[in-house]
C-alpha positions in Angstrom: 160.7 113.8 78.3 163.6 115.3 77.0 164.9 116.9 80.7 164.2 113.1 81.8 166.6 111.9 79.2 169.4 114.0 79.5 169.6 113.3 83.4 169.0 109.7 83.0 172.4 110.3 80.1 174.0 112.3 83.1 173.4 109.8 85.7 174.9 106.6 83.3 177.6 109.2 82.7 178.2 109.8 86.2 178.2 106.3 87.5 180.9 105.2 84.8 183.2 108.0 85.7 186.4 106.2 85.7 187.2 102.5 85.3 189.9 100.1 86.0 191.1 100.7 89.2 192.3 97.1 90.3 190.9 97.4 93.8 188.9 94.7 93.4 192.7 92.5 93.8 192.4 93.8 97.7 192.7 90.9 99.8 190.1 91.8 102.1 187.9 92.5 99.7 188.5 89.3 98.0 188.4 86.9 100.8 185.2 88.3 102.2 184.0 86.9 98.4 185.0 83.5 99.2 183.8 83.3 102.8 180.2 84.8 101.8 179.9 84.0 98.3 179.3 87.9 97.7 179.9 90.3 94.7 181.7 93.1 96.8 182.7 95.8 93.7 184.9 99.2 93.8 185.2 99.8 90.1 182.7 101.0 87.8 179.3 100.0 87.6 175.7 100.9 87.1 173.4 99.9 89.9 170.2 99.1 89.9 166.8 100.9 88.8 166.6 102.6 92.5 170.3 103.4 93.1 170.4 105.7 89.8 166.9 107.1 90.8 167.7 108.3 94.4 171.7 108.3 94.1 174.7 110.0 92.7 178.2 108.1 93.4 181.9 108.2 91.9 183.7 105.2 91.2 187.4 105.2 93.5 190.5 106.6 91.3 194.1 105.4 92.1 194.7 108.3 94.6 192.0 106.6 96.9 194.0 103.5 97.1 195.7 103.9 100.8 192.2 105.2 101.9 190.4 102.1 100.5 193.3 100.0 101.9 192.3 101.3 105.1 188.1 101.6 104.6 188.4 97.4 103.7 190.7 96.8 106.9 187.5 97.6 109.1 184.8 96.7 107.1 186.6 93.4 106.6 186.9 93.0 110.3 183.1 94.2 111.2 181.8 91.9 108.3 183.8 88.7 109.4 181.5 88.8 113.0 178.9 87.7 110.5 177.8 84.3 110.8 177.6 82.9 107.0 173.7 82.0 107.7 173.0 85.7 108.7 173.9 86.7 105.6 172.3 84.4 103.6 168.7 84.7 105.3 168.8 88.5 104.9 169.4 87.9 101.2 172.8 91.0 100.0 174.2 89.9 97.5 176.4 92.6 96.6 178.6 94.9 98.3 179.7 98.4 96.1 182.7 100.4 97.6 182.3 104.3 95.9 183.0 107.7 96.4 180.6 111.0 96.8 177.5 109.3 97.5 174.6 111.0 97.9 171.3 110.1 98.7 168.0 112.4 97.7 170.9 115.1 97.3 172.0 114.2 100.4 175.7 113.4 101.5 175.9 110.2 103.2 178.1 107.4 104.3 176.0 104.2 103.0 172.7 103.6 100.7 170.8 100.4 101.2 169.1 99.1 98.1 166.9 96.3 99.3 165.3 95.8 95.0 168.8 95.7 94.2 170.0 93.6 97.2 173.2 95.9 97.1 174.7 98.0 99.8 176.5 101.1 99.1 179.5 102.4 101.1 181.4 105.6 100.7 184.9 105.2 101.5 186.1 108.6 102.0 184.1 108.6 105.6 186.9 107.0 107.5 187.6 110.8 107.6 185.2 110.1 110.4 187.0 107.7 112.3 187.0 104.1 112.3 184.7 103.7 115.6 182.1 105.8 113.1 182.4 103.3 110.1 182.4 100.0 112.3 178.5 101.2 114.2 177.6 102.5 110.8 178.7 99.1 108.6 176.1 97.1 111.0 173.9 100.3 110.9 173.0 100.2 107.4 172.6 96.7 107.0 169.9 96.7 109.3 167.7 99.0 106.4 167.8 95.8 104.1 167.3 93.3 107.5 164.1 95.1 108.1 162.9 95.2 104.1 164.2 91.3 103.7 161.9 89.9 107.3 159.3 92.8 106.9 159.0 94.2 103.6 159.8 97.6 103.9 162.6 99.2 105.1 160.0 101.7 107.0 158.2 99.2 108.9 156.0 100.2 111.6 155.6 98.0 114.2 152.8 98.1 117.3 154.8 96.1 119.4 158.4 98.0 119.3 156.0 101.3 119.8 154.9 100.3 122.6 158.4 100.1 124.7 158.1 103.3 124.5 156.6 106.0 126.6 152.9 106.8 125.9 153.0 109.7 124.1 156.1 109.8 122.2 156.6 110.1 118.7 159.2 109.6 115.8 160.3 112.4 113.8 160.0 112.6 110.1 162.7 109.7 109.4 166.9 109.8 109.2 166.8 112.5 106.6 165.5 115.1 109.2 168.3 115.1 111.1 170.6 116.2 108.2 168.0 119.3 107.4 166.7 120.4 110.3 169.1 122.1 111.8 168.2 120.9 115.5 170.1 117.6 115.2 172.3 117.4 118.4 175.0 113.9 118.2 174.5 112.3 121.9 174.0 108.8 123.7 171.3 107.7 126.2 170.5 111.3 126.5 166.5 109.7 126.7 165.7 106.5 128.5 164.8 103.9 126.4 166.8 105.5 123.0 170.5 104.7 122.7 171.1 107.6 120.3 169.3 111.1 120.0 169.5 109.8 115.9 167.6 106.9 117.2 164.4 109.0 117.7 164.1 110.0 114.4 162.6 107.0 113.4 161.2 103.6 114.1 163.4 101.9 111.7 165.7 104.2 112.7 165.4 103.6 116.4 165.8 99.7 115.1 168.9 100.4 113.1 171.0 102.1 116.2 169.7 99.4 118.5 171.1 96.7 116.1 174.6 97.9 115.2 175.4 98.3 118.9 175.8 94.5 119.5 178.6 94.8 117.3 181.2 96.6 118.6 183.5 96.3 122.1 182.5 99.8 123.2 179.0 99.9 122.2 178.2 96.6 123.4 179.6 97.0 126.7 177.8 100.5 127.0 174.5 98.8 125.8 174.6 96.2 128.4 175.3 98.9 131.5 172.3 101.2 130.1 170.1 97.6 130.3 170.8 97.0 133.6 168.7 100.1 134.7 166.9 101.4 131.4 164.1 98.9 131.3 162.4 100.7 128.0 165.8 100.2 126.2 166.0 96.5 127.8 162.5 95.5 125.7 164.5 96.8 123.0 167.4 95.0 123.4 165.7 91.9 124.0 163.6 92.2 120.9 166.4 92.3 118.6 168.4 89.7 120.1 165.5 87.3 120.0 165.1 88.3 116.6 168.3 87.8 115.2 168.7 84.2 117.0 165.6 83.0 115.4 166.8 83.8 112.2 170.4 82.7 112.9 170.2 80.3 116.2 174.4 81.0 117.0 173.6 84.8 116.9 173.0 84.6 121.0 174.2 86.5 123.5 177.2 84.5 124.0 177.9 84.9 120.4 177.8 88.7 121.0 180.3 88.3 124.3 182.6 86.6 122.2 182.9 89.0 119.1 183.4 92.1 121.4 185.5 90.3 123.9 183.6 90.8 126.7 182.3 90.0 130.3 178.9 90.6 130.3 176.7 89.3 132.8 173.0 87.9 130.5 170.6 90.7 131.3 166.6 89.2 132.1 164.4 88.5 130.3 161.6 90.7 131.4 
């Protein structure tokens, strides 16, 4: 009991490292608050009962200014493609911008938490490029989509398992591929997956799927593997259906228009 209270002190500690940053005056930040009626935050804060058991975070210091400058320049632009009613039906209600996250004692770029209904983003990954932060934005949104329409952010699903190939299996889940030291990055290296990171889990499989409507270069890639992957096809068709019965404008025209693109409407089949 008393190792379980000093880390619970620790944690509090931790997530109230430094306060009064004024970030919260960025105008990105604040007009994404008007447009969505959202609580987006990048001081200090405590999270919720599941944030401070799984995750460690910092709170942005002055220094981090240009970089959050920059971080809230993309995420404002990926986040505006958002219809208002998409966000409403999948239910965030707050958006926290932090530093040194990690997950399970794991580094990471973003932390869903669907109990909360907050999403956590670490700024200091534009390190990684912006084309990295715009997929994975949309990517980790998708983890509270799935727990908002299906109750867990782990769901298993017959039908999506059986686009694929008889016989395959999931790994272990996301985390694997930070700890297992086989992880290889690629794209369409397997018919029917549009990310090796995709087979490391259904949801995961789900997630990658999803965020590549989002952006020019992944959308346009996603419609020329359709044309001739008919696993990945199923797929694609699955979450587009999905995300126009929850939000009828979300169609495929909607998804030419975001990404500026001429994309012929692959079959339905």
């Amino acid at each position: 009991m008393r190792k379980l209270f000093f880390g619970l002190c620790f944690l509090l500690l931790a997530h109230s490292i430094y306060a009064g940053n004024n970030f919260e005056n960025n105008k990105d930040l604040r007009q994404l608050e008007a447009k969505y009626g959202l609580d987006l935050v990048a001081d200090s804060f405590q999270g919720g009962e599941y944030a401070l058991q799984w995750a460690y975070w910092t709170t942005p210091e002055q220094a981090d200014l240009l970089i959050f400058d920059e971080f809230m320049t993309v995420f404002a632009e990926e986040w505006n493609k958002y219809p208002l009613s998409w966000i409403q039906v999948n239910g965030v209600q707050k958006i926290a911008f932090v530093k040194n996250l990690t997950v399970t004692e794991q580094q990471r770029f973003a932390m869903p938490d669907p109990y909360d209904e907050t999403l956590y983003y670490d700024i200091e990954y534009m390190v990684y490029g912006k084309q990295y932060v715009r997929e994975m934005i949309h990517h980790e949104f998708w983890h509270m989509i799935e727990e908002q329409h299906f109750g867990s952010m782990y769901h298993r699903s017959s039908t999506w398992q059986a686009f694929n190939r008889s016989g395959f299996q999931y790994g272990n889940g996301g985390s694997d591929a930070y700890t297992d030291g086989e992880y290889i990055d690629g794209e369409h290296s397997k018919l029917g997956f549009i990310t090796n990171y995709a087979m490391y889990g259904e949801e995961e499989d789900r997630a990658e799927t999803y965020c590549w409507f989002f952006t020019e270069r992944t959308w346009t890639l996603l419609n020329e593997w359709i044309a001739t992957d008919r696993i990945l096809k199923k797929k694609y068709n699955w979450m587009l259906n999905f995300m126009e019965s929850k939000a009828p404008e979300m169609n495929h025209e909607f998804f030419q228009n975001i990404n500026n693109a001429e994309v012929l409407e692959p079959m339905q089949k």
